[in-house]
N, C-alpha and C positions, 0 to 999 in steps of 0.2 A: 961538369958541364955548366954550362952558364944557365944563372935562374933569373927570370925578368921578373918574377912574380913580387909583388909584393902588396899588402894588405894594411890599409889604413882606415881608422877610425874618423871617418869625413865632420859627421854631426849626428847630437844628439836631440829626436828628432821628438815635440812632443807631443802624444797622441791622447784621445780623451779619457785612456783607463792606465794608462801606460808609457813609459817610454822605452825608447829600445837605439842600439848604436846601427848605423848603416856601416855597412864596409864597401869602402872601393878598392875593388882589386885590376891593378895596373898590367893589359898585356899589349903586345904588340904583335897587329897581326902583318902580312908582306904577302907579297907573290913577284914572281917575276914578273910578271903581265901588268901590263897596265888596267885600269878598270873600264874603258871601253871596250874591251873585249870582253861579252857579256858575263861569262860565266866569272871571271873577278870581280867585276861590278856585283855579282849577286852575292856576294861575299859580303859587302856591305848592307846590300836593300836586302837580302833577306834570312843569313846567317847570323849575321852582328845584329842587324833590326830585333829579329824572332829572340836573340837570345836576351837579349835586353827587353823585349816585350812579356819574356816568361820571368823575369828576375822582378820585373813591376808589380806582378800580381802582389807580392808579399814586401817587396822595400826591402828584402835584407840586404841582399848584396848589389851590386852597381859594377860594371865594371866600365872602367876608363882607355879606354883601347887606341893605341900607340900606333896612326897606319902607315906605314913603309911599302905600299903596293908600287906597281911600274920599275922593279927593278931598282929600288932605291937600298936596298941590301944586298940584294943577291941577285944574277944572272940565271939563266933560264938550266942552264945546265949544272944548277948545285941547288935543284929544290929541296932534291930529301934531304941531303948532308947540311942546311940551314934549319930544318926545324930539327933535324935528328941534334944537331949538336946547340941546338938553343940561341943561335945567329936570330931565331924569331923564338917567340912561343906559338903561333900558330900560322903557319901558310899550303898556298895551294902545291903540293907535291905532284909533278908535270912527268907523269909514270911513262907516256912513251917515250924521253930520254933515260931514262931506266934501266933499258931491258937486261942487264948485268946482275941490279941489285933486284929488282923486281918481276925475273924472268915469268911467271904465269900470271901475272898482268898483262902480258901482252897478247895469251891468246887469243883476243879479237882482232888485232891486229895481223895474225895469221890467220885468221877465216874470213876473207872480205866476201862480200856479197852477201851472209847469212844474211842480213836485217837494216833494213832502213830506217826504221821506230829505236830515234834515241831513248825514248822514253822507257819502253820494253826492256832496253838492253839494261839500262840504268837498273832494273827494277829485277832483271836475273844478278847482276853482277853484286846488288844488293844483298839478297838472300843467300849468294856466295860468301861474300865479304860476313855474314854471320854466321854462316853454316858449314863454310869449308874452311876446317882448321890449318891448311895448306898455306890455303890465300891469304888468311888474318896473320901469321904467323911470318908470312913473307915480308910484312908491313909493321907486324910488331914489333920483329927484332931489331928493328932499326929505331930502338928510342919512340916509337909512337901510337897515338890513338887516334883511328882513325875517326873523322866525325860526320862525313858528308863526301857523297862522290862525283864524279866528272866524266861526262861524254862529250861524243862530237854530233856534230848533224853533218848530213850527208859530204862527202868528200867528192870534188868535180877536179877537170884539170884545165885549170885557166893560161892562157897562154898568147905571147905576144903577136904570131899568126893565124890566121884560121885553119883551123884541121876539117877534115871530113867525117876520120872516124877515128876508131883506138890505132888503127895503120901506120897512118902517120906521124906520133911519136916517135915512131922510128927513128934512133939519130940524136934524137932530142935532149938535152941536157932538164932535167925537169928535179926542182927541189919538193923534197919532204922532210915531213918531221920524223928521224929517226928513224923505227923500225916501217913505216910506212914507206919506206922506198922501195918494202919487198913486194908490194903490189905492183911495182914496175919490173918487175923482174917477166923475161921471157916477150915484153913488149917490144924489146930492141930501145929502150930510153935508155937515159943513163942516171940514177937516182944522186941528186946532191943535197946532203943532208944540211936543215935549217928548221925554222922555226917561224912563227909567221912575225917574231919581231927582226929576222932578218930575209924575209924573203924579199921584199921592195927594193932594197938593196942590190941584192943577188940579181933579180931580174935586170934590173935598173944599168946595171954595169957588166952585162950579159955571164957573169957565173951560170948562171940559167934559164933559158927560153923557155920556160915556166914552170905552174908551179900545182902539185896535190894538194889541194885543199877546200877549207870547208867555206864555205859563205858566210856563215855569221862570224869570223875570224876576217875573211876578206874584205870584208864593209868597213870595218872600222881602222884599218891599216889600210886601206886605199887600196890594195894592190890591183883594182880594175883600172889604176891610171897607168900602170907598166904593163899589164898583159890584159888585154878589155875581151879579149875572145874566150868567155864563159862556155865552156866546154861541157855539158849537164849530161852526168852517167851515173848520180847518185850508185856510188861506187858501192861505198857502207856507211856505217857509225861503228864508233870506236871509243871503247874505255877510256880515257885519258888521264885519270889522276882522283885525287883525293884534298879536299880539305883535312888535315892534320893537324893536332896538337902533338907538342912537346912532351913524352910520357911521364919525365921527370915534374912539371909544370902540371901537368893534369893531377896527377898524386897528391899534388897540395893543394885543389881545389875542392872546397867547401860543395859536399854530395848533392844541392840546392842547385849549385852553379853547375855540376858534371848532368844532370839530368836536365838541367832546363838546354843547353850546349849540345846533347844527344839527340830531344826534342826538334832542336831549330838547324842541326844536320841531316835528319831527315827532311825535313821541309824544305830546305835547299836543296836536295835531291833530286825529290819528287818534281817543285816546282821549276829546276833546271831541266829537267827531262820533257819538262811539257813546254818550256821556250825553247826548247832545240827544235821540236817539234815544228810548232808555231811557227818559228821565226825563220825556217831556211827559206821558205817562198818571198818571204815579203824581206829578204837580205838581196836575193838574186835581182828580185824588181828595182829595189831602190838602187843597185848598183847601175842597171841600165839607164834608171833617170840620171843618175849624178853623172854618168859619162857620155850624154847624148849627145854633148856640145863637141867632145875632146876629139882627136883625132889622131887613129882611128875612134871613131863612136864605141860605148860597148856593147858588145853582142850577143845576146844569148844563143846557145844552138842547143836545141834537146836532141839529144843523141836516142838514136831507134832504139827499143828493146833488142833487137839483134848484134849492138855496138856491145852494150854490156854483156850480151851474150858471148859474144866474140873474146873480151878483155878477156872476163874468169876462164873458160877455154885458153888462154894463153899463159897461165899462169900453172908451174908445176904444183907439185906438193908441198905448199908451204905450210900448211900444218903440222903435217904428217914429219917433213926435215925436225921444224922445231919443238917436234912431240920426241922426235926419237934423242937429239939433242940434251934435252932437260933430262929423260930418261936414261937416260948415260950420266950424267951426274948427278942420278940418286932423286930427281925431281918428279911427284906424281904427274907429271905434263898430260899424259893421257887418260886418266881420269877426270882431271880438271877438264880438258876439251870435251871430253862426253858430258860432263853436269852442267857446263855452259852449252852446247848445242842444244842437247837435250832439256833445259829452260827456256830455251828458245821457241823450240818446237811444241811444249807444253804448252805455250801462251799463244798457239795459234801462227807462229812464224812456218814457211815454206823455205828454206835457204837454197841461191842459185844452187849452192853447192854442197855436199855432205861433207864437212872435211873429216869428219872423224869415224868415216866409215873408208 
């Protein structure tokens, strides 16, 4: 596999009792995504920031970091196999296109409605991610370390006409990412799988009369200029992926640099979980400022408690199918789904629905 690493002697630096060599060690980090899309963007302001702010305490090491973000390596559906095969040393790995190589990653994706607090979820899927050797091991064997994780904020369904309720999708051609289309299942839509770097598109050129998605994804790919009727059923939040190193590349960094790097993973975590939070109210509003002029204007509608009520009621056993699923091929699926609900519900969550009962 390909090594980008490598380690040079920058300057030698002189201090008042002492001298000593700096090293900068050269990586490259990518994502599919562009950095407008927030949780990319924190890849910089506070992955790469924090890890370089913990490496300053002492001046040993430096690292000069190589960015290839926006899809300037790799496209959205070859995250893991670019940092598994060292196309990067470190990028955002985008788990719900996945669900093949990363099947119990997706179990939030089969239990919508459990939780609206990305943060919460961030913060069970965390203590998964070190405590269930299932989880770690579904991510290890693919060449990597994991170092910081990835949610959504709430999921809505924006679309080019106005709707009433969940009803009237009926019919509807409506894109998601991936396994997310199975929340339309039983709605009478019809799921077209995408991304939110190609939903504008799609919209745009009618592949689909709209679109599952989240708000602070929608803001910054415009998509209230192709479907302006903001549909608000705060559906769920969902796992979505991991900041990853290269495992082969992480082996040959210097214990200094692998701790300060673990350090400022968590802290991207944590402080993603708290702008998902944050930020889906004040994505929705600015949406409707920026399209007040356009025509149609855009619209918010908050859908009744009853709406969401209605949707999950219409959705079979999607746990439960892909509990039984992974369990046919030797995969703990239903224990995983009980230590994820049941972290849920430790922390105080009430889920619409019990899927793992």
């Amino acid at each position: 596999m390909r090594n980008f690493l490598r380690l040079t002697t920058v300057a030698m630096v002189a201090m008042p009792s002492a001298l000593f060599a700096q090293e900068t060690i050269n990586l490259t980090v990518a994502s599919s995504h562009p950095t407008v899309i927030p949780w990319v963007g924190m890849i910089q302001t506070h992955f790469m920031a924090k890890t370089d702010e913990i490496l300053a305490e002492t001046g040993d090491y430096k690292i000069n970091w190589n960015e290839a973000f926006g899809g300037q390596l790799y496209k959205a559906n070859a995250t893991l196999s670019s940092v598994e095969e060292g196309i990067t040393d470190i990028g955002w790995v985008f788990s719900l296109l996945e669900p093949a190589k990363l099947p119990l990653s997706q179990a939030t994706s089969y239990a919508p409605f459990s939780t609206a607090n990305p943060q919460l979820q961030l913060e069970v899927m965390e203590d998964l991610m070190e405590n269930n050797e299932a989880f770690r091991e579904e991510w290890e064997q693919y060449n990597l370390k994991v170092l910081g994780l990835t949610g959504t904020d709430m999921y809505d369904i924006y679309t080019k006409e106005p709707i009433e309720g969940i009803a009237d999708i009926d019919g509807m051609k409506i894109s998601a990412p991936g396994v997310l289309g199975t929340w339309l299942r039983g709605t009478g839509a019809n799921a077209v799988d995408g991304a939110l770097t190609t939903f504008y598109t799609d919209i745009q050129t009618g592949v689909s009369d709209g679109v599952l998605t989240l708000a602070l994804g929608a803001k910054p790919a415009k998509l209230y200029e192709v479907a302006p009727y903001l549909n608000r059923f705060d559906a769920a939040v969902s796992f979505s992926g991991a900041i990853a190193i290269n495992r082969d590349v992480w082996e040959t960094l210097p214990t200094e640099v692998q701790d300060a790097m673990i350090e400022a993973g968590k802290y991207y975590t944590a402080a993603h979980g708290a702008q998902l939070l944050e930020g889906h109210e004040a994505a929705l509003q600015a949406m409707v400022e920026l399209g007040a002029e356009q025509n149609p204007p855009v619209t918010l509608v908050e859908m009744p408690e009853e709406e969401r009520e209605a949707w999950v009621a219409m959705l079979p056993d999607l746990a439960g199918e892909w509990a039984d699923n992974l369990e046919a091929q030797g995969l703990p699926a239903r224990e995983f789904l009980n230590a994820y609900m049941d972290g849920l519900r430790e922390r105080g969550e009430t889920p619409m629905r019990d899927w793992d009962q």
